[in-house]
C-alpha distance (Angstrom), angle and dihedral (degrees) to the residues before:
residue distance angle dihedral
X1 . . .
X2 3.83 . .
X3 3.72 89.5 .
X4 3.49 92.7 46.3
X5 3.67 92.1 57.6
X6 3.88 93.0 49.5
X7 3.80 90.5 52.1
X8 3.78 91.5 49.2
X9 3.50 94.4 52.1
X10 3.75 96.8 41.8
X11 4.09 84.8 50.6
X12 3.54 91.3 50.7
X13 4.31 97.3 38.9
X14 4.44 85.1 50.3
X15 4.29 80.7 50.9
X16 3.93 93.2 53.0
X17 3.96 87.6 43.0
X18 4.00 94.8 56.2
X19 3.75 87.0 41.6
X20 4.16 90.2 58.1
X21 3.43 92.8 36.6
X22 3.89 93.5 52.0
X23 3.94 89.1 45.6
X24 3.38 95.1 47.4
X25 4.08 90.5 59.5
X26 3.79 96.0 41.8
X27 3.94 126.0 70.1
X28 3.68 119.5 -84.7
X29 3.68 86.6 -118.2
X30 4.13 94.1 56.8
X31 4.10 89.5 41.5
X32 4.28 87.3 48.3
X33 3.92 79.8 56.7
X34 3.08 106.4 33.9
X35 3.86 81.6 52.9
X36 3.72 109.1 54.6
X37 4.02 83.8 48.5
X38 3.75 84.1 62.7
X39 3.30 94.2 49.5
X40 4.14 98.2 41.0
X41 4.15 76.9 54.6
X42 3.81 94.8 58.3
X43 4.05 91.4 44.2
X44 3.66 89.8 52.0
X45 4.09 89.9 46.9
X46 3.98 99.4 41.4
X47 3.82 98.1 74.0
X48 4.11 86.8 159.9
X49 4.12 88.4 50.4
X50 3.82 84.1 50.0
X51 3.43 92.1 55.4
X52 3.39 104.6 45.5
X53 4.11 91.1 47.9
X54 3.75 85.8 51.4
X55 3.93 91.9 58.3
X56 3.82 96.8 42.0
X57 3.50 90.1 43.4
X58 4.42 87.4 58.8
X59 3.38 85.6 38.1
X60 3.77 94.2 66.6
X61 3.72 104.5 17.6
X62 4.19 97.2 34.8
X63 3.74 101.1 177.6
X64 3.59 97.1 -14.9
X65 3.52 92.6 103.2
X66 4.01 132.5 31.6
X67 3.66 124.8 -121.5
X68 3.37 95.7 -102.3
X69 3.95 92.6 57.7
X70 3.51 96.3 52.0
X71 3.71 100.0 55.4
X72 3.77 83.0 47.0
X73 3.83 88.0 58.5
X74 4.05 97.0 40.1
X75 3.81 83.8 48.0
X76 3.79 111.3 44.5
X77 4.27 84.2 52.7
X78 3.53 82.3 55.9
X79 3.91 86.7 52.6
X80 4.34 96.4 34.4
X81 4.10 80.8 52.9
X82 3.79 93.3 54.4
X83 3.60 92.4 47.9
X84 3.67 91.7 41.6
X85 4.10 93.4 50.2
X86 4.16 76.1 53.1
X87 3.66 97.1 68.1
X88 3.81 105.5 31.7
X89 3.83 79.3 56.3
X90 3.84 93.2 56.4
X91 4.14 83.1 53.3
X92 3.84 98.1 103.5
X93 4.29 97.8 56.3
X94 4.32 101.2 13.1
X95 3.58 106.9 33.6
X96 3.61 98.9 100.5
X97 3.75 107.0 34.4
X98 3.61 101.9 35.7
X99 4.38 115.5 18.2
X100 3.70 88.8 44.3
X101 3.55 97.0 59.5
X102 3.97 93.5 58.4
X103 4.00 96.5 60.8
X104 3.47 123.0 109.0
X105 4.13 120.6 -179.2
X106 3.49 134.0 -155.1
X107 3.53 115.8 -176.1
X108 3.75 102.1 28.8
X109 3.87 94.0 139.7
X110 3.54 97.5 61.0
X111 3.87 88.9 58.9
X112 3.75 94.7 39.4
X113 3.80 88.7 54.0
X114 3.71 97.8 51.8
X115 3.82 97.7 30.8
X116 4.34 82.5 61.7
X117 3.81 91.1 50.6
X118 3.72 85.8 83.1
X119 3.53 112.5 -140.1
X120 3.84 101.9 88.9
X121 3.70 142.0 -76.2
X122 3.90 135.6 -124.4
X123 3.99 110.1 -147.7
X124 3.73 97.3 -159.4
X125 3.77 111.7 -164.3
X126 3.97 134.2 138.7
X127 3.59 137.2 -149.7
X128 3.71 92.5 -51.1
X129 3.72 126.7 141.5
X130 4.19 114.1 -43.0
X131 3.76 92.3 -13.9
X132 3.51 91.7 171.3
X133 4.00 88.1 55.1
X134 3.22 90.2 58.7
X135 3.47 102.3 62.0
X136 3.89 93.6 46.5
X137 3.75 86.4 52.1
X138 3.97 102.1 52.7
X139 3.98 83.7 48.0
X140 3.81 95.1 55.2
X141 3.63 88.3 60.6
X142 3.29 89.5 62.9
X143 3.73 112.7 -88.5
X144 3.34 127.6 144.1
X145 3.95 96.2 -126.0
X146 4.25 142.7 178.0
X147 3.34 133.8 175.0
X148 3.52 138.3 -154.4
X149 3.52 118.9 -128.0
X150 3.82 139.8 171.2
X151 4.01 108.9 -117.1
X152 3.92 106.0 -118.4
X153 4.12 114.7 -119.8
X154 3.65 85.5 -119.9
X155 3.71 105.2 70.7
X156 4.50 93.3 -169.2
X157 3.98 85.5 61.9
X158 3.80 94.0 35.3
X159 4.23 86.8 53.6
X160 3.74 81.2 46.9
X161 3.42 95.3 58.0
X162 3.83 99.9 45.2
X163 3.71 84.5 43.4
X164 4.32 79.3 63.6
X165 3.54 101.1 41.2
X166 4.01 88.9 45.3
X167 3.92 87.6 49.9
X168 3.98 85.3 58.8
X169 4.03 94.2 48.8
X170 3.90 87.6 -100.5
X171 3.99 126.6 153.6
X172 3.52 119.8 -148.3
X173 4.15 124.0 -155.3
X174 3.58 106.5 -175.2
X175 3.86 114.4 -141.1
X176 3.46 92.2 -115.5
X177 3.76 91.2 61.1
X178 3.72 114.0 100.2
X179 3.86 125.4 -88.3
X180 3.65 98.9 -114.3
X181 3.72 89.6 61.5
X182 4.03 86.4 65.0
X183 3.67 86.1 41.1
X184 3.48 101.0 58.2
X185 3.62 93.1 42.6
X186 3.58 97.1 52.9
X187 4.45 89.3 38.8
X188 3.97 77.6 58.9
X189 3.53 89.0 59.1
X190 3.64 106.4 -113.7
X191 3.71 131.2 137.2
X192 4.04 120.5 -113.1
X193 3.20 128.9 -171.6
X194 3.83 135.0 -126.0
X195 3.81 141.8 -166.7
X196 3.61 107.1 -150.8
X197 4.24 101.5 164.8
X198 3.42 101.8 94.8
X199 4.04 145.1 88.3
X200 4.03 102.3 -113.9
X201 3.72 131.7 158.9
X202 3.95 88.8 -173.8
X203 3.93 97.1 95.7
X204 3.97 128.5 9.3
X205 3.84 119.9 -61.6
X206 4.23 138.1 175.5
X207 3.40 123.9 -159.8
X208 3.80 108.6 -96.4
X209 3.99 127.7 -175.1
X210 3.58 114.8 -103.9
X211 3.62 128.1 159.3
X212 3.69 89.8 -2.2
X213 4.18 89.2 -58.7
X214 3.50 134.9 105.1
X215 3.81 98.8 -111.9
X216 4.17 120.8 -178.2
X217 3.64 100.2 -129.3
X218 3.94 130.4 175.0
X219 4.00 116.3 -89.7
X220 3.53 96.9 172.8
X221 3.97 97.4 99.1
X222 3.42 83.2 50.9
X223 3.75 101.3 59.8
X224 3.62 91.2 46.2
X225 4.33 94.9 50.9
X226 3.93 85.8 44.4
X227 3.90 86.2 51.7
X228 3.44 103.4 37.9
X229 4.60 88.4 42.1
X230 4.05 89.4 -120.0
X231 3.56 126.3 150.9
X232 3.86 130.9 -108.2
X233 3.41 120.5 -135.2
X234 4.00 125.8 -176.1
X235 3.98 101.8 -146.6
X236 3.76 130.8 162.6
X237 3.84 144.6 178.6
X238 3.57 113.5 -134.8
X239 4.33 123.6 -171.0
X240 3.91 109.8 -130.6
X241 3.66 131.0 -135.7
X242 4.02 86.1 -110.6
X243 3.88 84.0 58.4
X244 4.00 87.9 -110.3
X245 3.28 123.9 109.5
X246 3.97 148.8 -100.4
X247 4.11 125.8 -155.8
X248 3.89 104.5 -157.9
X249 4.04 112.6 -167.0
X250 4.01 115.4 -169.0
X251 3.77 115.9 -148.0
X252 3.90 113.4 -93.9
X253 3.41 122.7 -76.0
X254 3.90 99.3 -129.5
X255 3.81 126.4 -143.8
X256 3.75 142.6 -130.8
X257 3.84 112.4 -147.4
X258 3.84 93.7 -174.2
X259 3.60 86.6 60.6
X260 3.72 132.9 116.0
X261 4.02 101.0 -87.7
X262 3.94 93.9 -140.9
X263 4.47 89.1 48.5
X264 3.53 91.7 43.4
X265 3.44 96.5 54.0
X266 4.12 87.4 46.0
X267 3.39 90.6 47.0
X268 3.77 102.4 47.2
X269 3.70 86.2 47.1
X270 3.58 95.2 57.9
X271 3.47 103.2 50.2
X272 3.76 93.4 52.6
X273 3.70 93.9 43.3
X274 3.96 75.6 51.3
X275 3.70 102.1 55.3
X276 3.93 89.8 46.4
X277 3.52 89.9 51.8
X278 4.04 87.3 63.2
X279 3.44 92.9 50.9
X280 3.91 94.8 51.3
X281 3.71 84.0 49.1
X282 3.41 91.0 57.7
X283 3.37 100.1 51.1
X284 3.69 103.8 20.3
X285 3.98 95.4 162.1
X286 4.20 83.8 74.2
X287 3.81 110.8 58.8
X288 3.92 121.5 77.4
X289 3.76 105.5 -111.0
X290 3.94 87.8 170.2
X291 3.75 81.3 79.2
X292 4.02 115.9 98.6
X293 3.42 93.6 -121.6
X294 3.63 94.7 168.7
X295 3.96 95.7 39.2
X296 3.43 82.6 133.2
X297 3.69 128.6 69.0
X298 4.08 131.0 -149.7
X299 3.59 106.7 -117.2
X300 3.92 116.4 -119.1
X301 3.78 113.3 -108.3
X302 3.69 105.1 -104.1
């Protein structure tokens, strides 16, 4: 079984290698195609995805939106995420001369201000748009800038995908790396940035309101910008309908230090898990609602 695995996910890392290597040679435009096709292919296979996306989707929206509009929506992020896997894979020869080019920002100040403040910055985001654009993009403006990331379980694309982030002056600090790594980068007043969307038992959560559910989200980059006295900034990277792209920064969510530890990390939580939910909102067709985002259930009060 163990080699079976290891074949499997050398099969499948040699796949994602032709796939960059082809896109790297064609225009962006063909690879943008070539892309969302990709993507439309993995809706149409993912019948379980489909399902799930479905349910969230009523969950949130109830009868808001017909049938017909939210397969649209659980579709076209299958399509935006093709397209998107398209360009961070064109990172290592184009990302200079040609991705850069198509960014707007909106927002920029709020970053800049905090960012110069010197003692760190929290980019809180979520699985929104090109998230891994985003990143890239802050740095190029000259920002000293890491991100946390999960290692994949297949360590040829997980090299790959350092190997991508590195190409765009990126650092990586794995989760599994030890706190005082994020510490001192954040005491040396640089910005990190943090996913905080998702349903994980790997580092310490609370159960936060977002889209009108209680939904266990990750308060760990909070505890260490609240202890540290960085800023928290909502920022996303959103994919336009002239398949370029838009960086949206929120103004910072300011702190109280004389506040109760245990409500200020609540409460800082919530407002960023707030402003993200307005961009997702917004652009609704680019956040993954196959993912059980509310695998996890309050407990009743006894």
């Amino acid at each position: 079984m163990r080699l079976y695995k290891q074949t499997k996910r050398f099969a499948v890392y040699l796949l994602v290698r032709c796939l960059a290597a082809l896109f790297n040679i064609i225009p962006r435009n063909v690879a943008i195609v070539a892309g969302g096709w990709i993507g439309l292919t993995a809706w149409t296979l993912a019948t379980r995805d489909q399902h799930r996306a479905l349910r969230h989707l009523t969950l949130v929206y109830g009868r808001q939106l017909c049938h017909r509009e939210k397969v649209r929506l659980a579709r076209d992020f299958f399509i935006n995420s093709g397209k998107n896997i398209a360009d961070f894979m064109r990172f290592e020869k184009h990302f200079h001369n040609e991705i850069l080019p198509l960014i707007e920002v909106e927002g920029l100040e709020h970053f800049d201000a905090a960012y110069r403040r010197g003692k760190g910055l929290i980019g809180v985001t979520g699985h929104i748009g090109n998230f891994e654009l985003l990143a890239a993009y802050i740095q190029s403006r000259g920002y000293e800038v890491a991100v946390i990331g999960r290692e994949l379980s297949n360590p040829h694309l997980d090299r790959m995908l350092l190997a991508n982030r590195e190409a765009a002056g990126l650092v990586t600090i794995a989760t599994t790396d030890s706190p005082k790594r994020m510490l001192g980068w954040l005491k040396g007043g640089k910005a990190l940035g943090v996913l905080i969307d998702t349903d994980s038992h790997r580092v310490r959560g609370e159960f936060i309101p977002a889209f009108g559910r209680w939904s266990y989200t990750p308060v760990g980059q909070t505890v260490l910008g609240l202890r540290t006295g960085s800023a928290f900034v909502p920022i996303a990277c959103v994919r336009t309908l002239d398949n370029r792209y838009k960086v949206i920064v929120c103004p910072e969510v300011k702190t109280d230090p004389g506040a109760d530890p245990d409500a200020e990390i609540y409460r800082v939580t919530l407002e960023c898990t707030k402003a993200l939910e307005g961009i997702i909102r917004t652009y609704p067709d680019q956040w993954p609602w196959q993912h059980n985002r509310w695998r996890t259930r309050k407990p009743r009060p006894a």
